[in-house]
Phi, psi and omega in degrees: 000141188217154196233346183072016196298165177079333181248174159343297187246066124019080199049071151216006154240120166240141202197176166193168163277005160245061195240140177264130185280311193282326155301274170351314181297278266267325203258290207313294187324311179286347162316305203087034124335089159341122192085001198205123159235143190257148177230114139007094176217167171225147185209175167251164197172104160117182178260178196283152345306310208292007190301135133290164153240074183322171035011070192225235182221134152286118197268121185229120191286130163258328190214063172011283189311289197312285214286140160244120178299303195320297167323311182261007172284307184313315194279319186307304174256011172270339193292304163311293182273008177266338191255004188203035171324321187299281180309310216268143186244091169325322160316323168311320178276004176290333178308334218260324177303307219026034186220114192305322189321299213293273191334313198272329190269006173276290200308326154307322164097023180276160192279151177330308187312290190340277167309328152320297149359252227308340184258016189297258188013272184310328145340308207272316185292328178248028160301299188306326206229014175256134171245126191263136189233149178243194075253174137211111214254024190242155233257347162268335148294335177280334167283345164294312187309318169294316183285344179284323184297325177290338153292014161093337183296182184217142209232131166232117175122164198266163214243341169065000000 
């Protein structure tokens, strides 16, 4: 799986050699992720002899405000792994999940609501007890800041 790190465009391709690009879009467009539309690309990777040509989607952000990364990284890999169970090597991402639970319900193939579902508890046991410290005066920071505040954190320092 390549993210394209090292290159131009640095996640905004995601891809492999066993991935059908046109399907792949076609399964993503239908999740419905908000904020993002995917387009159908091939690509090259490595120098010559070994160059591959992966196949995947190009993430062309439409609406900031609208996208959840979390989503659309979750929606990324449930997708990979409902259509390449063999290939996509699911085990890669527990550094990034670091929540074995997350990990077992991509790999179950359960839908995002679900899995969201399952961390509201834990959400909920550790919202109480989180301090955000600011100041934060940049204008992308401030929408995190409303949404954590609507989440129950609590901010020490101005908030700009």
């Amino acid at each position: 799986m390549s993210v394209e790190r090292g290159t131009d465009t640095p996640f905004e391709i995601v891809g492999a050699p066993y991935v059908d690009d046109v399907r792949f879009a076609a399964e993503l467009t239908q999740a419905g992720v908000p904020g993002v539309r995917f387009v159908p690309v091939r690509f090259t990777r490595g120098p010559a002899p070994s160059r591959t040509s992966p196949a995947g989607v190009s993430l062309v952000l439409t609406n900031r405000d609208a996208l959840d990364a979390v989503d659309l990284g979750l929606t990324l890999a449930l997708t990979l792994q409902r259509l390449h169970p063999d290939q996509f090597a699911l085990g890669k991402l527990r550094p990034l999940l670091t929540d074995a639970a997350t990990l077992t319900a991509i790999e179950a193939g359960k839908p995002l609501a679900e899995i969201r579902r399952g961390w509201s508890a834990e959400l909920a046991a550790s919202n109480a007890s989180i301090t955000i410290l600011g100041p934060f005066p940049h204008p992308l920071c401030s929408r995190s800041a409303e949404s954590a505040l609507d989440h129950g954190f609590q901010f020490v320092g101005e908030t700009g």
